[in-house]
KOLVEXMAR-344721 format. One record per residue: y, x, z of N, C-alpha, C in turn; residue in one letter. Coordinates in steps of 0.001 Angstrom, whole numbers, plus 500000, padded with zeros to 6 digits. Example, Ala and Ser with C-alpha at 12.3 -4.5 7.8 and 13.67 -1.06 7.14 Angstrom:
REM KOLVEXMAR-344721
494310513190507800495500512300507800496700513200507800A497750512850507080498940513670507140500030512900507870S
REM end
This chain:
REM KOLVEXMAR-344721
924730874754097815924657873888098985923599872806098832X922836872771097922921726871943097429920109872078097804X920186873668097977918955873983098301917845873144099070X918889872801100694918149872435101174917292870529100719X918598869942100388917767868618099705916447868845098558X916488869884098039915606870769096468914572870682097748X914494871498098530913224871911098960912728870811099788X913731869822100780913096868344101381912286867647100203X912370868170099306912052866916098149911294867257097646X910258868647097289909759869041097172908055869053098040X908561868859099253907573868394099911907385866857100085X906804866160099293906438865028099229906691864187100820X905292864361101410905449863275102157906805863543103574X907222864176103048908815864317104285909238863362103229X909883863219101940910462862212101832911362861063102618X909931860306103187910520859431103701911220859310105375X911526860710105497911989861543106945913609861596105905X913944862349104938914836862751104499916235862096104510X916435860387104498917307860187104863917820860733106343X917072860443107301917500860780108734917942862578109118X917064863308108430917444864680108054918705864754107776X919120863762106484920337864162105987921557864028107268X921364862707107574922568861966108800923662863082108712X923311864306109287924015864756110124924730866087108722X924196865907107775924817867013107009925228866335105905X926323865321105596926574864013104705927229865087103732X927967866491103783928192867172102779927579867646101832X926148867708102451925066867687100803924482867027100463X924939866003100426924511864971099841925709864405099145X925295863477098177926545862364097141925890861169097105X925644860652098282925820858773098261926888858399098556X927157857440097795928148857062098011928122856033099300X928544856388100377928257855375101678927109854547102063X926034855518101525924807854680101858924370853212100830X925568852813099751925294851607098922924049851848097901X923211850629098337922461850821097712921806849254097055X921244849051095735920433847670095529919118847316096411X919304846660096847917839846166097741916660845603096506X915902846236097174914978846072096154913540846184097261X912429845391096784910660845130097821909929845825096855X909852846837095681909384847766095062908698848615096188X907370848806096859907159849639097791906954851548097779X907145851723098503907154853364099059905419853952099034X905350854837097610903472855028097137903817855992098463X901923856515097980901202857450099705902335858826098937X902845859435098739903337860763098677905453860416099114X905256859372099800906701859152100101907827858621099272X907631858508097776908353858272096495908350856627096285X909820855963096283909717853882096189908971854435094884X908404852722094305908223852755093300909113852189092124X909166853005091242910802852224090557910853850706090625X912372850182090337912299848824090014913628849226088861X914097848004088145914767848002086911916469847080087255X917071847876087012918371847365086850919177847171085484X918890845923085531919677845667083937921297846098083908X921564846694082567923068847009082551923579845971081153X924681845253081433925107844543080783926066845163079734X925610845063078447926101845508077411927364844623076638X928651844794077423929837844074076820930580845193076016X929783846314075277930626847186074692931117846739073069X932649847401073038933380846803071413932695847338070234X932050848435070392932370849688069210930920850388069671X930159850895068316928617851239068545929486852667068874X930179853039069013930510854425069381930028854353071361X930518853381071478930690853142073255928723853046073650X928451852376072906926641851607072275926222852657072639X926771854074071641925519854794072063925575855877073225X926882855970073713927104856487075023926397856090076025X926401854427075868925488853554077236924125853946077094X923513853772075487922233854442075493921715855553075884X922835856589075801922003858008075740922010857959077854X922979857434078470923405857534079524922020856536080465X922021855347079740920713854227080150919132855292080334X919080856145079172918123857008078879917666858516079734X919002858804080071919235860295080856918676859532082236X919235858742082674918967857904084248917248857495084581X916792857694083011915726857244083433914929857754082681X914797859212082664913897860481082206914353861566082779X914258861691083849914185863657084349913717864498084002X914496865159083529913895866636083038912795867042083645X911746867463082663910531868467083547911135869399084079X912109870190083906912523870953084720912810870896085695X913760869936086243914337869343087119912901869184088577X911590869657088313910611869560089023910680867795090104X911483867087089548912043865405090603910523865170090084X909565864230091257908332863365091165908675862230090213X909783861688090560910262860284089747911452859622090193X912104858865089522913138858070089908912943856867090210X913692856127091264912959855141091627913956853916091575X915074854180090205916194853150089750915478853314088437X915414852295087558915198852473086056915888851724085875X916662851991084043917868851160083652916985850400082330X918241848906082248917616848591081014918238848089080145X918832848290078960920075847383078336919970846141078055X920833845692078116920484843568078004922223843227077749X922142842229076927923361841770076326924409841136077124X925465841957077449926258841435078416926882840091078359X927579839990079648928018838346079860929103838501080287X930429839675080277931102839379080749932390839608079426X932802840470078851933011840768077425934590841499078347X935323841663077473936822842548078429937108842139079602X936784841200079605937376841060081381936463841621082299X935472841761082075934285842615082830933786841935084032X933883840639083943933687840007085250932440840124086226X932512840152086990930874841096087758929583839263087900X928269840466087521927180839279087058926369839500088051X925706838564089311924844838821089823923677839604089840X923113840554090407922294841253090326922113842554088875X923419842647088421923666843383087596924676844139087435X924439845695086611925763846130086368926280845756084963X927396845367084807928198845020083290928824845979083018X928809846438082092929411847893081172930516847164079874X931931847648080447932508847545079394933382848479078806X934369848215077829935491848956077069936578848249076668X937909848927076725938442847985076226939775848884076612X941007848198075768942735848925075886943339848033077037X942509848867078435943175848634079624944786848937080190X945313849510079403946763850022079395947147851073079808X948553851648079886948922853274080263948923852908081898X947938852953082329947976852342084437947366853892084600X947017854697083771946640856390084439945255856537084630X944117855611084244942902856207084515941847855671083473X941147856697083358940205856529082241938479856013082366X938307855919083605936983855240083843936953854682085477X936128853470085550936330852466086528935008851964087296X934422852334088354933227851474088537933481851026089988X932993849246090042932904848653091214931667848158091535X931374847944092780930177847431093300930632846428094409X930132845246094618930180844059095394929101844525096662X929312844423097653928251845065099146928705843500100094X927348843340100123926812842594101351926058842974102166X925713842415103287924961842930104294924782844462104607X926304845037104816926831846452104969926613847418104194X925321847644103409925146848660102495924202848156100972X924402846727100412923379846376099603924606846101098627X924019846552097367924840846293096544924475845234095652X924893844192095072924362842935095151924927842571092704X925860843278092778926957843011091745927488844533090891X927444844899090314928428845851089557929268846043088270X930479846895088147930541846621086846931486848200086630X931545848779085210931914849982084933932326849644083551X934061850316083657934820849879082493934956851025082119X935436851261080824936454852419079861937692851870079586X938364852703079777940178852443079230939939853394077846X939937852388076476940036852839075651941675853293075108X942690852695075704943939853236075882944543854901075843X943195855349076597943319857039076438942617857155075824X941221856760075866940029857409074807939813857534073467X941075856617072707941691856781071689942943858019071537X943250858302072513944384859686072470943601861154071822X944077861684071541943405863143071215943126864038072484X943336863697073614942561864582074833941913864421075036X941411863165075218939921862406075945938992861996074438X939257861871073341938456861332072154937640862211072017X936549862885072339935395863420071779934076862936072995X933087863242071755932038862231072709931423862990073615X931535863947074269931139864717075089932469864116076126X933594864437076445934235863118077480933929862238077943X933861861199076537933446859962076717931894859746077087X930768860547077355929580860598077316929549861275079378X930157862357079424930852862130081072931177860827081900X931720860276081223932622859478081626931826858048082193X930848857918080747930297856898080714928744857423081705X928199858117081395927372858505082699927514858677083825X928912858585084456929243858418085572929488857383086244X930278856603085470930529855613085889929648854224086263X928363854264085220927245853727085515926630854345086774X926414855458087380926054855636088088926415855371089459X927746855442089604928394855054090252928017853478091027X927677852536089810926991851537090199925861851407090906X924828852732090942923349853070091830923838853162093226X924701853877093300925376854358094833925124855572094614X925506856303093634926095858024093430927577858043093737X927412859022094661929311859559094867929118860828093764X930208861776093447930186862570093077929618864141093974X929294864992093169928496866030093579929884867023093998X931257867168093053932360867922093223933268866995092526X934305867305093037935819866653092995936585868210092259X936479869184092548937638870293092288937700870768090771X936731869950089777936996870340088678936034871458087932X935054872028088622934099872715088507932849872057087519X932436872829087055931015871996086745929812872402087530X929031871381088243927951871405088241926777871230087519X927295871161086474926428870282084998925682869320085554X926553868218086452926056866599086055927447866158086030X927099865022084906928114863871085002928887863372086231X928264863910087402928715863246088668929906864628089104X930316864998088542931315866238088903932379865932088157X933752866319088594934862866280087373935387867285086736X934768867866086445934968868684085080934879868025083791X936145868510083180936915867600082409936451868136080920X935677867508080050935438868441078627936884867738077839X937723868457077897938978868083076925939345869684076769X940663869504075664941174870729075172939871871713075137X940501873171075986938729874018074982937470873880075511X937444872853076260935932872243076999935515871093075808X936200870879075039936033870078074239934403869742073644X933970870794073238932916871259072746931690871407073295X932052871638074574931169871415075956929947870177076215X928922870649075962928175869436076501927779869681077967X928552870852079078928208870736080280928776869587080793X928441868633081925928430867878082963928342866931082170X927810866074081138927468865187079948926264864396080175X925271865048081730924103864237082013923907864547083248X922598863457083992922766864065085147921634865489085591X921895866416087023920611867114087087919955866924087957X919147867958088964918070867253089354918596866791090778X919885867639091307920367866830093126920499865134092304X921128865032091459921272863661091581919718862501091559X919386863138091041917597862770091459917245862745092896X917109863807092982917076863681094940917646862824095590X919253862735095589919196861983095853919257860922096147X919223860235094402918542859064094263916866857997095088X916367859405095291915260858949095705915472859387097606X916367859875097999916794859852099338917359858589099481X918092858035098410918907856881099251917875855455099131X916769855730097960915936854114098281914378854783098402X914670855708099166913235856286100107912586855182101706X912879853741101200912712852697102232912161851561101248X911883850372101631911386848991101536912618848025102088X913069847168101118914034846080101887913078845115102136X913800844048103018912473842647102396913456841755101961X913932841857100834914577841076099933915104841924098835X915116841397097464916035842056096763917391841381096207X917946842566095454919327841768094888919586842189093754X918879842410093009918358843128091693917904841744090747X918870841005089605918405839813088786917013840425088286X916473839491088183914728839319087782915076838975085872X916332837825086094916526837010084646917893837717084008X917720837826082924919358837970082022920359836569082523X919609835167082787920767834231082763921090834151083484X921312835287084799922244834959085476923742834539085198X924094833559085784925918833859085803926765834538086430X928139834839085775928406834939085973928946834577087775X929734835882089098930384835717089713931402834306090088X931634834313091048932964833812091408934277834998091568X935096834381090734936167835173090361936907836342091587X936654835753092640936917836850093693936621837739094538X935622837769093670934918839394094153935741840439092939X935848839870091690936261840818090923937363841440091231X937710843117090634938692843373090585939525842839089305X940536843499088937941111842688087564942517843828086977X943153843588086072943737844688085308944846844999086511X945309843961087562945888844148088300945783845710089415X946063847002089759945438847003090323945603846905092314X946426846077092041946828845845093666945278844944093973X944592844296093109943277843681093455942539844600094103X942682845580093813941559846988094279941652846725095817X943030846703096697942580846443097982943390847902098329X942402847969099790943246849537100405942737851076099724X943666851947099796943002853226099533942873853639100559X940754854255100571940281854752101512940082856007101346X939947856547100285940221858143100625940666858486098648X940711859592098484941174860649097338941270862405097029X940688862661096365940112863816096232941201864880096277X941456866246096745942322866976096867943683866760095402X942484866806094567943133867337093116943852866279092420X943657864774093347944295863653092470943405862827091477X942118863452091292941515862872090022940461861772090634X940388861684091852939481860561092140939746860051093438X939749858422093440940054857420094404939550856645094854X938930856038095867938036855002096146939169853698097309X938784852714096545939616851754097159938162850555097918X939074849643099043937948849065098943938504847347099266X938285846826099136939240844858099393937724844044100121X938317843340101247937259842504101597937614841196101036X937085839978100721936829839296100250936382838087100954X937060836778100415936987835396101461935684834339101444X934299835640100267933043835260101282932642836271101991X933085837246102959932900838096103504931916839297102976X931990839530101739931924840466101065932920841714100903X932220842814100355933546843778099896932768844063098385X934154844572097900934739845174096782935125846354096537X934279847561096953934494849347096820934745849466094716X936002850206094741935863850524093198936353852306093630X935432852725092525936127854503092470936644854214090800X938128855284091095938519855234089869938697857079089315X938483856715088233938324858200087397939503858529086467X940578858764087456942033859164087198942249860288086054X943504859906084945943530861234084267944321862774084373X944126863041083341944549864487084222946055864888084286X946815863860083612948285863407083284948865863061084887X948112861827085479948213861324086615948157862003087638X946964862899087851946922864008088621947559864964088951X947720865256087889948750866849088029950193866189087766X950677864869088164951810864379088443952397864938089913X951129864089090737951603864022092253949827863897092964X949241864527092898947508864857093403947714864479094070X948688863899095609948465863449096794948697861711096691X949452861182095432949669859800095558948708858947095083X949347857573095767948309856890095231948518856277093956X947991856750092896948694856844091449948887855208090936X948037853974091960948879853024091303949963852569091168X951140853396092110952437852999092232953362853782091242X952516854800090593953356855471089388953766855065088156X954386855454087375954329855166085901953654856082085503X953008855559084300951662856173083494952285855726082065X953438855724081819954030855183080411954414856983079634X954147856336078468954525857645077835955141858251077229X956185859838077392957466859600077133957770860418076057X
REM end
């Protein structure tokens, strides 16, 4: 079902036609609702922005987590020659985080953390702060080391899923599939546990997520929201979500299978708060239709 974005993209100067192309066929595509960082990086003569840099805030415990963010910081921002993509037009950059377990969201940045979030049922977390309807201004992407210490989820091919997704998530990637399949990108849920274990499929991204990456900031803002400086500060506390998760707000939709949820809370500077959560497979194959924060996730 990809083809056709492969071949829009292929011809250069349509490019910058390709969002409006898409409108009407939002099933092949994985933006996530159009969120995107505003960024004045301009659009060269062959239709392609020109990158700009999004720092990811490094609040991780354990060089195990370190080098997940790296290899994941790295995949985002080298496409395969194969992958025939012109270029990406998000580049990542690691910089020493500011928010540490609580993950508190940093202006113009995404914060990456880890930490023993508790038995609440899900193993990876990313939110984005949206102003001015589709700009994403704030992000942040946690690990529940709570499971990732269990023997289902502990191998770094999981945790290397997990963590490439969830950063991405922060660009304005939705997922490519929900049913458990692999597409071999990170943006799918196919699960490397038990005899996938070994699996380095869906562990990076491929080239649709390139596309369209460069479909969704195939424009010029005239402003950005992308920090220039590391010193930014920290948020005001209520944009964040928090271990709570009634903070999350309403559930706006959930994937057949149970394994993925997107909530979204507006906020009393008229902001919102979209988080997708990356449910486990315990939770799922409980009750796939609920909304798993009202369950127990304790273990018996």
């Amino acid at each position: 079902m990809f083809i056709t974005a492969y071949k829009c993209l292929r011809m250069p100067l349509l490019v910058g036609l390709a969002l409006a192309a898409f409108s009407g066929t939002s099933q092949a595509t994985h933006s996530w609702g159009g969120y995107h960082w505003a960024s004045t990086t301009p659009v060269n003569s062959d239709g392609y922005k020109e990158p700009f840099t999004l720092k990811l805030g490094n609040n991780l415990t354990t060089a195990d987590w370190t080098m997940h963010l790296s290899l994941a910081s790295t995949d985002w921002n080298s496409p395969d020659e194969s992958f025939k993509v012109a270029s990406t037009p998000l580049m990542t950059t690691i910089v020493t985080g500011q928010s540490k377990r609580n993950c508190s969201m940093v202006k113009g940045t995404t914060q990456v953390c880890n930490g023993t979030y508790g038995n609440n049922g899900w193993l990876g977390l990313a939110s984005i702060n949206i102003t001015g309807g589709t700009h994403i201004t704030q992000g942040t992407a946690k690990m529940n080391d709570t499971y990732f210490s269990r023997t289902t989820y502990n191998n770094p091919n999981e945790r290397q899923h997990v963590m490439c997704q969830e950063v991405a998530h922060t660009f304005g990637l939705d997922h490519q599939s929900t049913d458990g399949s692999s597409q071999n990108t990170c943006m799918d849920y196919f699960s490397n546990t038990g005899t996938n274990a070994g699996s380095t499929l869906s562990t990076r991204p491929n080239a649709h997520d390139f596309d369209e990456l460069n479909i969704i900031y195939a424009h010029v803002d005239s402003t950005t929201t992308v920090a220039a400086s590391t010193a930014t500060a920290p948020s005001a506390a209520d944009v964040d979500i928090t271990d709570d998760p009634h903070s999350w707000g309403t559930l706006m939709r959930q994937s057949a299978n149970g394994r993925s949820s997107v909530y979204e809370r507006f906020n009393r500077d008229g902001s919102r708060t979209l988080t997708h959560v990356y449910w486990t497979i315990e939770a799922a194959t409980n009750c796939p239709s609920c909304d798993h924060r009202f369950e127990s996730h304790e273990q018996h």
